[in-house]
N, C-alpha and C positions, 0 to 999 in steps of 0.2 A: 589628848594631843592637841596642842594649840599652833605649832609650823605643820602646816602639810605640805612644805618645800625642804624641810630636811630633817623631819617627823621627830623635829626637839635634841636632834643630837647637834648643832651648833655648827655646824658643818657640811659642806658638798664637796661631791668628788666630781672629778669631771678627763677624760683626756684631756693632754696638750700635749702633740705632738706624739713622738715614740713614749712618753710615760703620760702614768696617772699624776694628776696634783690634786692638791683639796687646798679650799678658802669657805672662810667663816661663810655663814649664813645671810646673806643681804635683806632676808625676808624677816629674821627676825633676831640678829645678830649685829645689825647697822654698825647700832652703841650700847656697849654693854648696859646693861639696866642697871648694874650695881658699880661701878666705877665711873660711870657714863662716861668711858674713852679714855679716862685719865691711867687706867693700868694699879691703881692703886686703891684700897678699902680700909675706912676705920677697924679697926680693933679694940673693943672695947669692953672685953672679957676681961683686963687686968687693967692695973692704975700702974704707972701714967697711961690713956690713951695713947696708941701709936698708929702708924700706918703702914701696914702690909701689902706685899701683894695681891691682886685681885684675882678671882679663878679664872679670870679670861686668859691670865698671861698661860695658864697651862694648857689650854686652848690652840691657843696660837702657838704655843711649842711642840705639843701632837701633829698640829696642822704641818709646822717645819721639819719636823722628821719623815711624816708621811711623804713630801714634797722632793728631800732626799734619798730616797729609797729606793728608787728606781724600779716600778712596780708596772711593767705595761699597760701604756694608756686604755687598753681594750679591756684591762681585766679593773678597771676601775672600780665599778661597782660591785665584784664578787663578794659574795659573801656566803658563809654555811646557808642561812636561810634556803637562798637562792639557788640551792642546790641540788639536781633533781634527780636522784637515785634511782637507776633503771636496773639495778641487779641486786641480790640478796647482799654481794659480795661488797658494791658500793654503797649500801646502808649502812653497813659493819665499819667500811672505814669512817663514814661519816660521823657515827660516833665517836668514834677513837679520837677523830679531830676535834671534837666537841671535850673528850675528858682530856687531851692533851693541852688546850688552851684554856681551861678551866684552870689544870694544876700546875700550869706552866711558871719555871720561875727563870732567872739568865740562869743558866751553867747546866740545865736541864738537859738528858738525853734527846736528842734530836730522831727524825726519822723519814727514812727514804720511801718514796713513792714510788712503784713499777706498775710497766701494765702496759700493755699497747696502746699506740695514740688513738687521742680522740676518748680518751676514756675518763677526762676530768681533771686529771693532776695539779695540771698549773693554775685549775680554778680554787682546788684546796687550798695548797699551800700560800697564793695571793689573798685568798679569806681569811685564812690565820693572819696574813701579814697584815693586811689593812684593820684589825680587830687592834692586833698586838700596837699599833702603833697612833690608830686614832680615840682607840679608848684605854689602851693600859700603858701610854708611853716609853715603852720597849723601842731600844735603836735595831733596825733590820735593813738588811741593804738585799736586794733581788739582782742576782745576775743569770745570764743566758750563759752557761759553759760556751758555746762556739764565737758567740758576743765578745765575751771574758779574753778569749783568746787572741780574737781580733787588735782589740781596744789594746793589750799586752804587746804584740809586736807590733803596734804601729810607737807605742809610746818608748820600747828598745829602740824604735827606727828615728826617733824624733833623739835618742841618746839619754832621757829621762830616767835616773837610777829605777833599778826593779824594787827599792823598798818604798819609793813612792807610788807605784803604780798596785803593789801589792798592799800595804799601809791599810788602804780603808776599806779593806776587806777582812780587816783582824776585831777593827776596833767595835764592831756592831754585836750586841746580845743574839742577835739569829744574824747567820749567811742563808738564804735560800739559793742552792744552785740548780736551776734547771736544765734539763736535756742532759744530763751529767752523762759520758760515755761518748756523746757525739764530737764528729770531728775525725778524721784520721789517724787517731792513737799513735802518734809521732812520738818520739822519746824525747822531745822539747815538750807536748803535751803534758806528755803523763808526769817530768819533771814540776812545772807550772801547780798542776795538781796537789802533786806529793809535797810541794813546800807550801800552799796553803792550807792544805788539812793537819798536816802535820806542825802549823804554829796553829791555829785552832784545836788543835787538841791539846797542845801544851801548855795553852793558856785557858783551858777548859771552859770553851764558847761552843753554845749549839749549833748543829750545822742540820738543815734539812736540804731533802734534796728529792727530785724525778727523776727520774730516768724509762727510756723505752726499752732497757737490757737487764733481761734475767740476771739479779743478783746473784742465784744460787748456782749460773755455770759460767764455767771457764772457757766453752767453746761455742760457737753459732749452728752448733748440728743440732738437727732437729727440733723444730719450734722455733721459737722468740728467741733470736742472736744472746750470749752470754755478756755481762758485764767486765768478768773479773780478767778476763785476758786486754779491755781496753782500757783498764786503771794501774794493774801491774798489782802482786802478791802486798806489796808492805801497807800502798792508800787503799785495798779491802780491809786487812786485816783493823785498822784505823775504825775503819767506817762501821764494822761489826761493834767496834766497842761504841761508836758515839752515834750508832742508829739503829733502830727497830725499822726492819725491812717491813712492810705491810706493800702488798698488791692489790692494785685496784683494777677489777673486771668489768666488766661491760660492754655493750654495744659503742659503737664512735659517735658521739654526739656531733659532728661536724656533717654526719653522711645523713644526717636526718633530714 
């Protein structure tokens, strides 16, 4: 290992602001060593020599998608490593995360995370995300379900058609939707919902997703509040086919 500022992967991540962003390496990234700055490298495998682009430019296109993704600045540096599995139940998924991004390709079955807060979720799924997009240049876009909603009626209120504001939530190889279920289960909500899972499945895009609501009930009796009464019958039935429900157990890492 010759950077011990960004341990050779060409790249820092860092908060700004409410998201994460990343930029090249200043320590040992300045100027590229093989284009030195210019973006461009001989090729000189075939006759006539020509000139290609350099591996920085994919670099610096990793770095731009990470940068779009909108990935909370707090969860910047997550990653599986950094993961610290305090139950049988959280090792189990931790793997599952490890073969999911292993054989992960776009169009791939997605899959939802439950489990009471404080139990890790949103560190998984930003792990996948920050892997999926600064080493395997996958588009992923990260939204807050109550965020989503906000961000949606202010831009109805500003008069801004709904298929721009919906738009760039179709176009990304993964949506991660966090906190899914939160929010007052209004039937403008669960509308909102139903018209983006339902062009994400028609256009056969992976969607992962957390949430703090038992997938498997309908009502909030007894236990952890149910999911399926705060999304409505047709965006579960959706969700069963384009997720593998896995629950994640444990202590609350926040009350430690």
């Amino acid at each position: 290992m010759d950077c011990t500022k960004c341990k050779d992967l060409g790249y820092v991540t860092m908060p700004d602001g409410e998201y994460a962003r990343a930029r090249t390496c200043d320590a040992c990234r300045a100027v590229c060593p093989i284009c030195r700055g210019s973006g461009l490298m001989i090729d000189a495998t075939e006759l006539p020599v020509r000139a290609v682009p350099c591996s920085c430019a994919s670099l610096n296109n990793r770095i731009s998608l990470f940068n779009m993704a909108r990935i909370p600045g707090r969860m910047h540096e997550k990653t599986l490593d950094r993961f610290e599995e305090n139950s049988a139940g959280q090792a189990t998924v931790k793997l599952f995360m490890k073969r999911f991004i292993d054989d992960y390709r776009p169009g791939n079955r997605g899959f939802m995370l439950w489990g009471r807060p404080g139990t890790g979720k949103t560190h998984l799924v930003c792990a996948m995300a920050r892997y999926f997009l600064l080493e395997r240049g996958y588009t992923v876009r990260f939204v807050d379900f109550f965020q989503l909603l906000s961000d949606l009626k202010a831009g109805f209120g500003e008069n801004r058609p709904e298929s721009d504001l919906i738009m760039p939530l179709l176009v990304p190889d993964v949506l991660i939707i966090d906190e899914l279920g939160k929010g007052r289960a209004t039937e403008w909500e669960v509308s909102v919902l139903d018209q983006l899972i339902s062009r994400r499945y028609n256009a056969g895009k992976t969607v992962i997703a957390t949430t703090n609501f038992d997938p498997n009930k309908a009502s909030d009796q007894g236990g952890m509040p149910g999911l399926i009464s705060r999304i409505d019958d047709r965006i579960y039935s959706r969700l069963c086919e384009m997720c593998e429900f896995i629950e994640v157990s444990g202590d609350d890492y926040r009350k430690r």
